[in-house]
N, C-alpha and C positions, 0 to 999 in steps of 0.2 A: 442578437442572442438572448432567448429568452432565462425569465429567473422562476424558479416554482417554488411555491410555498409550503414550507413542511410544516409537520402538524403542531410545533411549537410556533407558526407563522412568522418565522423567518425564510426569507428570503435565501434559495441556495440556485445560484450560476450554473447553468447545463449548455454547454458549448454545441451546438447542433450542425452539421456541417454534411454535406454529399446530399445523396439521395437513394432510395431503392429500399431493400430489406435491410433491417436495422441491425443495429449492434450497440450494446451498451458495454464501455470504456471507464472501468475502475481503477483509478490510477495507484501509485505510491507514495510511499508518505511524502510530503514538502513539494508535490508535482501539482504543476497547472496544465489545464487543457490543452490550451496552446502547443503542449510542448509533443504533441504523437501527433499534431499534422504534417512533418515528415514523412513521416513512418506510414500514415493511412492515404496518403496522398493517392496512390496509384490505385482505389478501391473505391474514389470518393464519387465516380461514375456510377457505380450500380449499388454502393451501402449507402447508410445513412445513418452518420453516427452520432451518439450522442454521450457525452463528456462533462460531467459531473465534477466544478472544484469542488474537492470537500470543506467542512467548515476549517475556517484558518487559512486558509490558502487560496491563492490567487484572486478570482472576480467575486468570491465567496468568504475571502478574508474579513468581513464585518459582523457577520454572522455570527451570534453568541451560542458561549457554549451553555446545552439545554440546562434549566434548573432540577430536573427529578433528579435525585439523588442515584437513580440506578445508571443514570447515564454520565452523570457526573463524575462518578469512576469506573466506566467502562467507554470508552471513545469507541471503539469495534461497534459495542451493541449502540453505539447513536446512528451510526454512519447506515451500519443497518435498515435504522431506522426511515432514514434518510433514504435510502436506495428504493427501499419499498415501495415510499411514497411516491418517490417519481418515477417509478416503474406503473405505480395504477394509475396514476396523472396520465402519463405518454396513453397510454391505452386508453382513455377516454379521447385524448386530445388527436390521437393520430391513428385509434380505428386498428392498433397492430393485431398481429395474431396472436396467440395464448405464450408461447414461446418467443424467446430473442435471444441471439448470437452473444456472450459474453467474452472480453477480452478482462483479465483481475490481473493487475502486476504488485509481486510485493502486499504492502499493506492491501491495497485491494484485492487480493487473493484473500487474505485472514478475513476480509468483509464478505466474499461471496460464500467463504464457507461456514460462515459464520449463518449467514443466511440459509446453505442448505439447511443445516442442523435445527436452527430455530426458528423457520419463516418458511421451510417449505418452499425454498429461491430454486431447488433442482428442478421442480415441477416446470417453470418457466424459464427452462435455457434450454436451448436447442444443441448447441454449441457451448465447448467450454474452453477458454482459452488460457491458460497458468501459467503464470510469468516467475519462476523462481521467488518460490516461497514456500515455509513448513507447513505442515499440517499441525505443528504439535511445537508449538514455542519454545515451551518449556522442555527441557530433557526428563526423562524418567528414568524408572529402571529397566525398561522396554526402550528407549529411545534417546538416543544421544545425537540427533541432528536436529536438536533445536538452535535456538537465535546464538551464533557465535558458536556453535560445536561443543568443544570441551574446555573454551575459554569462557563458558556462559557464567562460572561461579566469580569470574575477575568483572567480567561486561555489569554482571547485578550489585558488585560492589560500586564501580563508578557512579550507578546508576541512582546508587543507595545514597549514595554523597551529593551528588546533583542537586538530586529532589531538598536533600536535606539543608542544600544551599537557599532553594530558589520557595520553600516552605510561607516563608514570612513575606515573600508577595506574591503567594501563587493565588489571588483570587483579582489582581490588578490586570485591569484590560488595561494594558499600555503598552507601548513598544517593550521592546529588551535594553537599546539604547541610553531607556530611562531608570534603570536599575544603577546603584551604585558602583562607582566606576570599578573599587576593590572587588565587588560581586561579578561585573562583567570580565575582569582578567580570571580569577576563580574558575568562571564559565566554560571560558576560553581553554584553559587548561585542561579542564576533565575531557574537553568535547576531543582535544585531541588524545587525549591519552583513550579516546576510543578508535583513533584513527591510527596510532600504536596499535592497539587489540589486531587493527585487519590487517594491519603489516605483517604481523609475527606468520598470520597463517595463509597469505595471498599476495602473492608476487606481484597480483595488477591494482593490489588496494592504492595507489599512488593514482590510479584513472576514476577512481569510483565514483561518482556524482553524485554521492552523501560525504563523502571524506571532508573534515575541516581543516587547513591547511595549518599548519605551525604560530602563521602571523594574521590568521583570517579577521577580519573586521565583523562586529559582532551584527552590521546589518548586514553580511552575508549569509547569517544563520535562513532556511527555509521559515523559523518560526518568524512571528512578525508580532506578537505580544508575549506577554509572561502568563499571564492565564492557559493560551492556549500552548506553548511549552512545557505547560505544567501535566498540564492535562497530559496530553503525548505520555510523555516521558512516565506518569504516574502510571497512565496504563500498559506501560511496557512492563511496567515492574509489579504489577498487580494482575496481566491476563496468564492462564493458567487453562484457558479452555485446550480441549484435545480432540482434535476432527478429525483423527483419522480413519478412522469408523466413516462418518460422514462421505468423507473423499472418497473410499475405497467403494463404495455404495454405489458413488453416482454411474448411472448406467449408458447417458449421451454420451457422442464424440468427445472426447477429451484429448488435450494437446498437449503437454506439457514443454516450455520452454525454459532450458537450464542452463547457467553459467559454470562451466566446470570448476572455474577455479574462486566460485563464492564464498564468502569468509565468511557471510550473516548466516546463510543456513546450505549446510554440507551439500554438496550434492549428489550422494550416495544416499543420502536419505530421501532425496526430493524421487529420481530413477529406483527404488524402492518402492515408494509409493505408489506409482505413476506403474508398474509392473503388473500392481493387485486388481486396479482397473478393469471392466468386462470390454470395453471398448476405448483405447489410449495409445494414443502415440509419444514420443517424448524424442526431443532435439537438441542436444547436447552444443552449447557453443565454447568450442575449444580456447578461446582466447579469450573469455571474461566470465566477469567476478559476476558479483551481484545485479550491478548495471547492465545488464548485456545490451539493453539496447544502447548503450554509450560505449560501450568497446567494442563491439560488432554492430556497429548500424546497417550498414549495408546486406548485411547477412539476416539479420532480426527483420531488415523490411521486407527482403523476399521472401525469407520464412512465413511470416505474417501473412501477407498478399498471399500468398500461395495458398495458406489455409482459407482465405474468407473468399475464394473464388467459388 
């Protein structure tokens, strides 16, 4: 599995896997590669996909976070950044054609549209595939399905306490484990009291594959330094971008995959979206939250397959 060089020359892990017409595999936050060849298995005859850890995570976890300051505090626009690159790499390296199939779940949906809007990324997808995510993070006066619904003003105060915990060693490339021990119970706490948050309003937040469990161990956290927790978490509480102009725009196939019963972002506002669309379908899974591919897998894989045929 090859590693491609962003333009900071760091080294970032792209899981390459199948064969045939391509697809590029934007994951969610705290996900490794590894973890959709399940799910892409039965496609891996005639695609040929290729799977991006982002920085922080999995084969990609060493990878530092870039120095320019605009990136510094925006993780979307690095990743961005990121994606570009190994998007004009592959096209050099493998001869693709001007367009490629996109699968974005979660945070990698906020990356691809982030890309329509300021990278001109719609030009080069064929296919769009949208795995339950907002368009518009933030709530407005126009829009109340952003991240957590109408819990968002409680979600930004945890968030607000987090950061303001984790402040005085948030530029320390070190595990989390190495934080002080009172710091890591502290941790522990807020993380669940955001796993309180999806209980109040999702019956299935108890399945969620972000949820931190009551007595979790703090190297089960996704993050795996403090720097890059920091980062995350800063740019939750800092992104403000509004794409739904953007999304509403894009004029390929568009798919939309939605958990009904998502707590992170409504899904009356996702089937809203996904309505304004000139060409869009959208697939409602009746029994999960945000995860859908962890509380309907079997359903999410033939949904999937069935799209990329």
């Amino acid at each position: 599995m090859p590693h491609y060089t962003m333009l900071d020359q760091q080294q970032l892990f792209v899981r390459e896997v199948g064969q045939g017409e391509p697809v590029l595999v934007l994951s969610g936050l705290g996900m490794s590669s590894w973890q959709w060849l399940p799910y892409i298995a039965l496609s891996l005859r005639r695609r040929k996909f290729y799977i991006p850890d982002f920085r922080g995570f999995g084969q990609s976890k060493h990878c530092e976070i870039p120095n320019e300051p605009e990136y510094q505090n925006d993780a979307i626009a690095s990743h961005w950044r990121d994606v570009d690159c190994l998007l004009e790499q592959i096209g050099q390296n493998e001869n693709l054609s001007q367009s490629i199939d996109v699968i974005a779940y979660s945070m990698g949906a906020t990356i691809s549209m982030h890309g329509m809007k300021y990278g001109n990324f719609a030009s080069k997808i064929k296919r769009y595939i949208h795995l339950d995510q907002s368009p518009c993070i933030r709530n407005q006066s126009d829009w109340k399905y952003g991240l957590y619904g109408d819990q968002q003003a409680t979600f930004l105060n945890i968030l607000k306490r987090m950061l303001s915990l984790l402040k005085p060693y948030a530029t320390q490339h070190q595990p989390i484990r190495s934080l002080p021990k009172s710091i890591q119970h502290q941790l522990i706490t807020l993380f669940n009291e955001f796993v309180a948050l999806q209980s109040k309003n999702n019956r299935l937040a108890n399945f969620d594959d972000y949820q931190i469990i009551q007595h979790l161990k703090i190297n089960l956290l996704p993050f795996k330094t403090i720097d890059y927790l920091y980062w995350y978490l800063h740019n939750y509480q800092l992104h403000d971008d509004d794409y739904r102009q953007t999304l509403i725009s894009f004029t390929k196939p568009a798919y939309f995959l939605i958990g009904k019963h998502s707590a992170l972002y409504p899904s009356d506002g996702q089937i809203a979206i996904a309505k304004q669309l000139k060409d869009a379908k959208f697939h409602i899974f009746p029994r999960a939250g945000h995860t859908l591919i962890v509380n309907q897998p079997l359903h999410f894989t033939r949904i999937l397959n069935q799209i990329l045929l």
